[in-house]
C-alpha positions as CSV (number, residue, x, y, z in Angstrom):
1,X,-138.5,13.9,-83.3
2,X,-141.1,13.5,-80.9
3,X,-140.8,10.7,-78.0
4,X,-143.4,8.5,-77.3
5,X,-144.7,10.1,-74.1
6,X,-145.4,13.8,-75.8
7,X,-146.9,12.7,-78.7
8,X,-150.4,11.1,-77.4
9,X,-150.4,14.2,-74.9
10,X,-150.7,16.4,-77.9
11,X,-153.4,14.3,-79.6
12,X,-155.4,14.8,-76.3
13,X,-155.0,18.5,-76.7
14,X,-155.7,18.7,-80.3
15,X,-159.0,16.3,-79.5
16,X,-160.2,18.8,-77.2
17,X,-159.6,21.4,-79.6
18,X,-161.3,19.9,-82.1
19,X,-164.6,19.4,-79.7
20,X,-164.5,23.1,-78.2
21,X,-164.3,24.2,-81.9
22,X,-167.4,21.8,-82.9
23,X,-169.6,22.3,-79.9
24,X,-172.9,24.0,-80.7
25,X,-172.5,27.9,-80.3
26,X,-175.6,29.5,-77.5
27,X,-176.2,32.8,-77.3
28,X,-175.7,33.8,-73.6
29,X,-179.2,34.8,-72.9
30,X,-179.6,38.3,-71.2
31,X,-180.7,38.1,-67.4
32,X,-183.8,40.0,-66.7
33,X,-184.3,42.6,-64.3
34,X,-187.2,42.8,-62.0
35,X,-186.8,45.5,-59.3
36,X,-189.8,44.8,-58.0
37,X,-188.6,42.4,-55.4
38,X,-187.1,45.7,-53.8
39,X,-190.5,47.2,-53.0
40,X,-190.8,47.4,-49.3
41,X,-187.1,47.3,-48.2
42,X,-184.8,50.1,-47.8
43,X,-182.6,50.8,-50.6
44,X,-179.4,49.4,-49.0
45,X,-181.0,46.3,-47.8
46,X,-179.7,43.5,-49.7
47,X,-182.7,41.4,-51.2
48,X,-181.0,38.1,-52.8
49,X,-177.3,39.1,-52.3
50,X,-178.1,42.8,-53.7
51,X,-179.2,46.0,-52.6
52,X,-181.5,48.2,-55.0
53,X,-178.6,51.3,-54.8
54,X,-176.1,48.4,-55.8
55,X,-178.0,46.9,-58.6
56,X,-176.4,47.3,-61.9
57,X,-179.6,48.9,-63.5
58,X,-180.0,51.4,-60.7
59,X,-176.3,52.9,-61.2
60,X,-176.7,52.9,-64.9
61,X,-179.3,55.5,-64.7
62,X,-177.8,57.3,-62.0
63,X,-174.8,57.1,-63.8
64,X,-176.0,58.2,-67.2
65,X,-178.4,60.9,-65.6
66,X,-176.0,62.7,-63.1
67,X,-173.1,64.0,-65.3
68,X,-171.4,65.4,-61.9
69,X,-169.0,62.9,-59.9
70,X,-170.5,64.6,-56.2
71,X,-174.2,64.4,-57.1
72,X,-173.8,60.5,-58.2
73,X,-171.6,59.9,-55.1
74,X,-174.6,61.9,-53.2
75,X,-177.2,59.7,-54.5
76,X,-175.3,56.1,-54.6
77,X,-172.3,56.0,-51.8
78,X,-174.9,58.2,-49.6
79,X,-177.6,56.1,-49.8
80,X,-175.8,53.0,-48.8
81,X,-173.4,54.5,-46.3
82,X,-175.4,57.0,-44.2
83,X,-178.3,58.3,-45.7
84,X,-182.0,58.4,-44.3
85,X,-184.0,57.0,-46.8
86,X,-188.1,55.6,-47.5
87,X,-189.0,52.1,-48.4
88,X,-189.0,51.3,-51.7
89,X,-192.4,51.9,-53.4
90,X,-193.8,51.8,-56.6
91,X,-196.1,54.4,-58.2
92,X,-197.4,55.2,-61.4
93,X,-195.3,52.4,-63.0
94,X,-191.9,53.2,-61.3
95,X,-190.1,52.1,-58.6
96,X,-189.0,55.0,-55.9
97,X,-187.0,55.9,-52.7
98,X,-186.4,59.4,-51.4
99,X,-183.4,59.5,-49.1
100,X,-181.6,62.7,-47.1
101,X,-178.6,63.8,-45.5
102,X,-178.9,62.9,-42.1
103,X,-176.3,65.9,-41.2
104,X,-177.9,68.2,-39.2
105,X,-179.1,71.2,-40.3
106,X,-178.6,70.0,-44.1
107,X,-181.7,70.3,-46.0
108,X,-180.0,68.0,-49.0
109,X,-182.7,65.3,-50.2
110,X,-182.8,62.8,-53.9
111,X,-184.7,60.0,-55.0
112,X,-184.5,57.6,-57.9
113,X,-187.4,56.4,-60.0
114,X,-186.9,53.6,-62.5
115,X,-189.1,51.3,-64.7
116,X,-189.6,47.7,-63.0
117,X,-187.1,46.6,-65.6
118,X,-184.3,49.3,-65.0
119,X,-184.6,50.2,-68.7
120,X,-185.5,54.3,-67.8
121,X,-185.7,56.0,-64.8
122,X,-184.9,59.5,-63.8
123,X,-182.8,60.9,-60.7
124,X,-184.5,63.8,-58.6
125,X,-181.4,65.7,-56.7
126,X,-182.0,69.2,-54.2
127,X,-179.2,70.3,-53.0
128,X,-178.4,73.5,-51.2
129,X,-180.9,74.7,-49.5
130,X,-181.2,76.7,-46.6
131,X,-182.9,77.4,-42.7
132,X,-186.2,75.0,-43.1
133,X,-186.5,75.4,-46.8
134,X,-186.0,72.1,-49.0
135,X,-184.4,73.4,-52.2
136,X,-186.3,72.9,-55.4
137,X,-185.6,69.0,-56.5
138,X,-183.9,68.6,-60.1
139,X,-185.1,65.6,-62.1
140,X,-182.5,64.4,-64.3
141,X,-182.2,62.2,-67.3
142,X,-179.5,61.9,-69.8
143,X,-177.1,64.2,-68.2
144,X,-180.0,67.2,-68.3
145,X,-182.8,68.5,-66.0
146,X,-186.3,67.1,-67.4
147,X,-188.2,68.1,-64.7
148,X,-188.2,70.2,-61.1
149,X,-190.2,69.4,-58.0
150,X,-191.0,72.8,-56.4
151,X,-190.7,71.4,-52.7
152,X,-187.5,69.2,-52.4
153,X,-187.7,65.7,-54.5
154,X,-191.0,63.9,-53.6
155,X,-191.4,61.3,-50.6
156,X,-194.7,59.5,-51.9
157,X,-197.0,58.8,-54.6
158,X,-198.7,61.8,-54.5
159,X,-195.7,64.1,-54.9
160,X,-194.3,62.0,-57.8
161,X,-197.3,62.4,-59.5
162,X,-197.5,66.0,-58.9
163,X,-193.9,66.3,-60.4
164,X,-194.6,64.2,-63.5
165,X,-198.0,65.8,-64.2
166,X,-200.3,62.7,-63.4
């Protein structure tokens, strides 16, 4: 038997039941990106509570363009840790940085260039190279090399262009 003081407790509960189970169901709506409020700042630099290199978006491509653990650390905990790096600019419909290894003597440089909305983007890394020589710079997409930028991986508008064919 149930006392007096449990019962109207439950019919509290099962009236808030009943409510959560007849409210109208909204589809959470999908937040959209615009990485465009990065252009101008360095990569790291937080613009609204987030840096570009930390923006969900940005680490998706990386992530589903670098296959290898080393070269998405290179391009993502570089980049916000200790890495030299460009403003962000935009060119030919992309957003870009190039950043480097500040060790000297290392001739190690990437870039990232992804669509205002973060829906595609490509990752250029060059690694290994030696004396003065910038090693070629791999663009990757999808796990795979897409395209290669003779000279290192570009630092402006020009050079992406050149790399892209445009």
């Amino acid at each position: 038997m149930l006392s007096k003081e449990v019962f109207p407790k439950m019919k509290v509960i099962a009236g808030a039941l009943a409510l959560i189970a007849l409210a109208p169901v909204t589809p959470l709506l999908a937040q959209e990106t615009d990485l465009t409020v990065y252009i101008g700042h360095h990569p790291a630099k937080q613009v609204d509570g987030m840096a570009f290199i930390d923006d969900p978006s940005v680490r998706s491509i990386v992530e589903k363009a670098l296959d290898d653990q080393s070269l998405r650390d290179l391009v993502l905990k570089q980049t916000r840790d200790r890495a030299f790096a460009t403003y962000i600019f935009e060119s030919q419909d992309k957003i870009y940085f190039k950043a480097y290894d500040p060790t000297h003597g290392s001739t190690d440089n990437w870039g990232i260039s992804i669509s205002p909305d973060g829906e595609n983007g490509a990752v250029c890394v060059a690694v290994g190279g030696s004396g003065d020589l910038s090693p070629p710079g791999n663009w990757y997409r999808e796990g795979g090399v897409v395209a290669i930028s003779e000279d290192g991986c570009p630092i402006d508008a020009a050079g992406l262009a050149f790399a892209f064919g445009g």
